[in-house]
N, C-alpha and C positions, 0 to 999 in steps of 0.2 A: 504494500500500500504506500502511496504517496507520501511523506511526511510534510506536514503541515509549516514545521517552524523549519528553514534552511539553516546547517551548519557553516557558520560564520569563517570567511572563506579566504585569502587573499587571490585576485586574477593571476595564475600562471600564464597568462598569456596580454599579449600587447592588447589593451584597453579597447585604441582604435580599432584592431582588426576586425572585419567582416569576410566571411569564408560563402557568406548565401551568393549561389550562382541565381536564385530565380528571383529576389529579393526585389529586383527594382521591377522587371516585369509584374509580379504580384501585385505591388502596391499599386499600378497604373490598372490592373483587370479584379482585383480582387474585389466584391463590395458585397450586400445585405438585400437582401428582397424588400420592396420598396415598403416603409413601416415600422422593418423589425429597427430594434436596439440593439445595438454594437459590443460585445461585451469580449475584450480582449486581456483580461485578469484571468490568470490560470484556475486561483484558486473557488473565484466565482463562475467560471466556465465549468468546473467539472463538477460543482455541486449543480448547475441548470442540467447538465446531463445523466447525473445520477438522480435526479426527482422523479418521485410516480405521479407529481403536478403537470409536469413537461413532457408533451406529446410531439411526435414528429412532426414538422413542420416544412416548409419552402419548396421551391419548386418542385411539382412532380407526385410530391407526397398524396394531396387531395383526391389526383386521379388515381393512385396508386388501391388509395385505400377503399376504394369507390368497389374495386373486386370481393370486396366484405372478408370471409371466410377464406378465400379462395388467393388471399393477396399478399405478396412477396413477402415472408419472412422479414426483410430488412425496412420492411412500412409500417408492421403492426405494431400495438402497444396495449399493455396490461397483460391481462393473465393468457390468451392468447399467444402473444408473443411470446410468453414466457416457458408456455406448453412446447410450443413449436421451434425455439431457439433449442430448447433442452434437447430434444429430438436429433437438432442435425448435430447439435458438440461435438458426438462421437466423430464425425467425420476430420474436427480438426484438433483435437486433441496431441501430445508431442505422442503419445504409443501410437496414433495413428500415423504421424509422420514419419515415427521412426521402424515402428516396422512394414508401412506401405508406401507412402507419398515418397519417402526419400529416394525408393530405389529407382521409380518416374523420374524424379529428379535427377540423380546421377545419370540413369541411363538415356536419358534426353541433353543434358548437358556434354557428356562426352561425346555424342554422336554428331551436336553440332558445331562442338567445338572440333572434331575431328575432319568435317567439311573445311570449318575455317583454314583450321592448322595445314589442309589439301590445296587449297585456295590462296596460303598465303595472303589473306584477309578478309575482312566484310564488314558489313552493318551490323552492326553492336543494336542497336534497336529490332531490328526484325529477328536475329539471335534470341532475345530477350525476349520478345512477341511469341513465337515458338516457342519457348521454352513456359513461359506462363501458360499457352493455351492447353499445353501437356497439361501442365497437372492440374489445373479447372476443369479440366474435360474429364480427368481419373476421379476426382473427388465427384462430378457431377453427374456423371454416367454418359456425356458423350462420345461415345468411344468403336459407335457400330458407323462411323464413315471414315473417308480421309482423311487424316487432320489438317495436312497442308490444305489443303482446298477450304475447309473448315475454318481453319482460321482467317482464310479471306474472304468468307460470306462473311463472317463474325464484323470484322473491319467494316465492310461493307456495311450492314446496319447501324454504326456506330455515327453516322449519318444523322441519325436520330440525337444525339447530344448535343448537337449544334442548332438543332433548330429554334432554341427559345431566345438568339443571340439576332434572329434572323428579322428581317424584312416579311412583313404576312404577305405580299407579294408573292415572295420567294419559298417562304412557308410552306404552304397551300402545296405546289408541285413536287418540296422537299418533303415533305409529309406522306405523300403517294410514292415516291421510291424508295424510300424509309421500308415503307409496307411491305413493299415486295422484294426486297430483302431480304426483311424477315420474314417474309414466305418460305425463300429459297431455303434459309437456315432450318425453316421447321422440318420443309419435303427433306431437305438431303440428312441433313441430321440429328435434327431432335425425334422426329417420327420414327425413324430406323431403330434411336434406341430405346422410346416407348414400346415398338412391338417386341424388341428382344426383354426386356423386363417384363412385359406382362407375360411372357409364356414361363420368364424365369428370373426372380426377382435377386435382386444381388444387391453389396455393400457398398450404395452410393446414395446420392439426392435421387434422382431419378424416381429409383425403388421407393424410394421415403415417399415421395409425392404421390404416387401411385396408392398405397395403403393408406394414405390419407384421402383419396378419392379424387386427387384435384384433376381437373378437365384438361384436356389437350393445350385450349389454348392458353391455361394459367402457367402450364409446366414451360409453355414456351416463352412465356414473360418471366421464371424466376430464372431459366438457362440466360434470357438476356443480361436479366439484374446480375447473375453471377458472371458473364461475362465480363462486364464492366466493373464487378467487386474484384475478382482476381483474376483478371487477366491484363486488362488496361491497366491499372496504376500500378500493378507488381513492374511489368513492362518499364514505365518511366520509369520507376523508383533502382530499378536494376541500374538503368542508361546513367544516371545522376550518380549513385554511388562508386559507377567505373570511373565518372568523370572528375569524382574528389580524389578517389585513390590516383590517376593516371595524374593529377595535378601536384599531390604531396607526397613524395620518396617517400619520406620519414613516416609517415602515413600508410602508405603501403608497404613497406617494408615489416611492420609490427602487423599489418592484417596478416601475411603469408608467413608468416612465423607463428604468429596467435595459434590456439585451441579455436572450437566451436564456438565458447563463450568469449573469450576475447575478439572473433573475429564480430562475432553479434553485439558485444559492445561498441563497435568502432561502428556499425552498421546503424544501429541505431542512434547515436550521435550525428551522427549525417542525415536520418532522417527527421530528426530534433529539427534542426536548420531547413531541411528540404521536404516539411510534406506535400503530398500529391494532392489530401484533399486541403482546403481551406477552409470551408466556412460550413457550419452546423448550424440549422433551424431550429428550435424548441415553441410551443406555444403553451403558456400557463393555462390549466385550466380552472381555477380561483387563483387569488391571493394567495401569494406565498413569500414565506419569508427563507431565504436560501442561505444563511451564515454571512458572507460577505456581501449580499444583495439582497433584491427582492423582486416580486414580477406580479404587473398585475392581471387580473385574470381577463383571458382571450389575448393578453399582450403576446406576442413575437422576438422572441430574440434569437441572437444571431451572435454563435463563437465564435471567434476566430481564430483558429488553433494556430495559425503562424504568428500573431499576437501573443499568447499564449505561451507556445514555447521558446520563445524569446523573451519571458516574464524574470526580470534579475528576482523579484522575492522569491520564486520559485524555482528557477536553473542557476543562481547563482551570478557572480560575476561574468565579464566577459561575454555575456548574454549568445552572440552573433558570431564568435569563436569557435572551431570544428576541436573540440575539445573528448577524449573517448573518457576520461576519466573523472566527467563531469556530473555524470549521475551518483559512481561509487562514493564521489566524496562530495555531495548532496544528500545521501541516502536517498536515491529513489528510483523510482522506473525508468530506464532509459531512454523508451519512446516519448516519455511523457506525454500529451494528449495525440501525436501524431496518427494514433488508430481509435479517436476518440473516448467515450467513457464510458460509464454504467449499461445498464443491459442492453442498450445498441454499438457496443464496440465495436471493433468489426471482429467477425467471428472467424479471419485468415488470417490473423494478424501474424499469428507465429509461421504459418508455412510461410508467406511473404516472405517472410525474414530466413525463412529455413534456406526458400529455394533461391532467395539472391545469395545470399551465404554460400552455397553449395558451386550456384555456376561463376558465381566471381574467384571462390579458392581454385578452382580449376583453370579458369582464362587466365591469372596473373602467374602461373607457372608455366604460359606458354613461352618458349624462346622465342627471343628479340620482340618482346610484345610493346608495342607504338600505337597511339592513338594519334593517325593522320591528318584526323578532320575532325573537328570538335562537333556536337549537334548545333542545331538550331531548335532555338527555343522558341516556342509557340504560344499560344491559350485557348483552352475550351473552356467558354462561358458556360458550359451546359453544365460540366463534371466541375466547373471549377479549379480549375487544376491545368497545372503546364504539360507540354509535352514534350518531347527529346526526338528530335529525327534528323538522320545523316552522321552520327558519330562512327567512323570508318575507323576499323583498328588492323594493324599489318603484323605478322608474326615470321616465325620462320617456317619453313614450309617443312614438313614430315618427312 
């Protein structure tokens, strides 16, 4: 658990420095659905998200939950959610990482790092893209198509996150090929692995949905929601973490020596500084009084966890510094709010970290490994969140 009061601390690192690569893009795209309240205090952020007053909120949400019964895990709230959270844990649990997710892991990491290492280089983002949609598709049951093909229908819907940034002009037509997208995604792969579960049900979501009853086209909205929960931001979050380590020797040098936990400390510090999502909805439903706030009832608020985790009462000195030893000597979680809070955390948070873990110890052992071409950074108003595309890395060839 979080500790409340920070061990008094001196900055081991230079005051001024700032290590955030997305930092000045954020602050120019980052902002609050128009209404809510801005709440960028760690310690009032994670008590609005641990309340059973604060219901999911902001884009998206209202249609989501519109499917009643029937609607994505990652929308519900109360006892509901809490049935149905309980349900899928098993699938992301560390025994399940460690005796199923990770061997996906290794054996999807080695395979594409063994193209590269053939290739004598590539895209570090589609590497990563690949490599995410393995093991969402292992935990979710998509697994009776292609996956390459698969992951470019996947892409291909993703169409649909952009749309709320859009011109209704432009909407309207983006909205109709949005659909048939996800058409394609259902025919070619969600439907192939409904009919193989229901003749024979196996240890995934898929099967989960199914014994719950849920209809064709719910399973094919939570295959989306989880595509975009682990497959997209694992993706960035991979691309960012190559790009701190490919920036600091010293840095990487302690990853590829580190243990599991030390490498996951140093991962996590970087995602401290770089989270994928930014900004969290809550709406009160009464009066509440939250410790260091308050909210009034039907009010909207709006965390901002890159606010947040750059909080000095709570990270300490140095706030904006790629520091891996900043948690241990705060006492506290190293993500800090970066996978959010109370019972909507996000429920990947450890494979995330498993599987970047896993395919970055492996790529920075590759000979003469060079990162060519840095990405370009982007923004999706939808997700909220940057994206990394074109970082080129060159090794030696096999």
């Amino acid at each position: 658990m979080t500790s409340t009061v920070p061990v008094p601390s001196a900055c081991p690192i230079d005051p001024a420095r700032d290590d955030r690569k997305s930092a000045v893009l954020a602050a120019q795209r980052v902002h609050a659905d128009p209404g809510a309240r801005v709440v960028g205090k760690f310690a009032f952020g994670r008590e609005i998200l641990r309340s059973g007053s604060m219901l999911q909120a902001g884009a998206g949400s209202d249609q989501m939950k519109a499917a009643g019964e029937f609607a994505s895990v990652f929308f519900l709230d109360g006892e509901i959610h809490k049935r149905r959270r309980t349900a899928i844990a098993r699938y992301f649990t560390p025994k399940a990482i460690n005796t199923r997710h990770r061997l996906v892991m290794e054996k999807t990491s080695d395979e594409l790092l063994g193209k590269l290492q053939a290739a004598g280089g590539g895209n570090l983002d589609e590497l990563s893209y690949e490599l995410a949609v393995a093991v969402a598709a292992e935990i979710v049951g998509l697994t009776n198509s292609d996956q390459r093909a698969m992951a470019k229908r996947i892409q291909a819907t993703l169409l649909g996150t952009r749309l709320r940034g859009m011109h209704p002009a432009v909407r309207v037509p983006a909205q109709a090929v949005t659909a048939v997208h996800a058409l394609r995604f259902f025919r070619n792969d969600v439907r192939p692995a409904v009919k193989a579960r229901r003749a024979e049900r196996q240890d995934d979501v898929i099967s989960h949905l199914l014994d719950e009853g849920y209809p064709d086209k719910q399973i094919l909205i939570e295959c989306m929601t989880y595509a975009v929960a682990g497959m997209v931001t694992t993706r960035e979050f991979i691309v960012m973490a190559a790009w701190h380590l490919f920036d600091h020797a010293e840095l990487r040098a302690r990853f590829t020596a580190g243990d599991e936990a030390e490498q996951t400390t140093i991962l996590e510090e970087i995602l401290r500084l770089e989270p994928v999502a930014a900004m969290l909805h809550r709406r009160a439903t009464e009066d509440v009084e939250l410790g260091p706030g308050s909210a009034r009832r039907d009010e909207v608020l709006a965390v901002d966890i890159r606010a947040a985790n750059v909080d000095p009462e709570t990270v300490g000195e140095c706030p904006y510094a790629l520091d891996p030893d900043r948690a241990k000597r705060m006492r506290t979680v190293g993500t800090f709010m970066s996978f959010g809070d109370g019972s909507h955390r996000c429920p990947g948070a450890q494979v995330a970290m498993a599987e970047t873990r896993v395919f970055l110890d492996r790529l920075f052992r590759l000979p003469d490994l060079r990162l060519v071409q840095t990405p370009e950074m982007t923004w999706c108003d939808g997700l909220m969140s940057y994206e990394l595309r074109g970082a080129k890395v060159t090794c030696g060839k096999a």
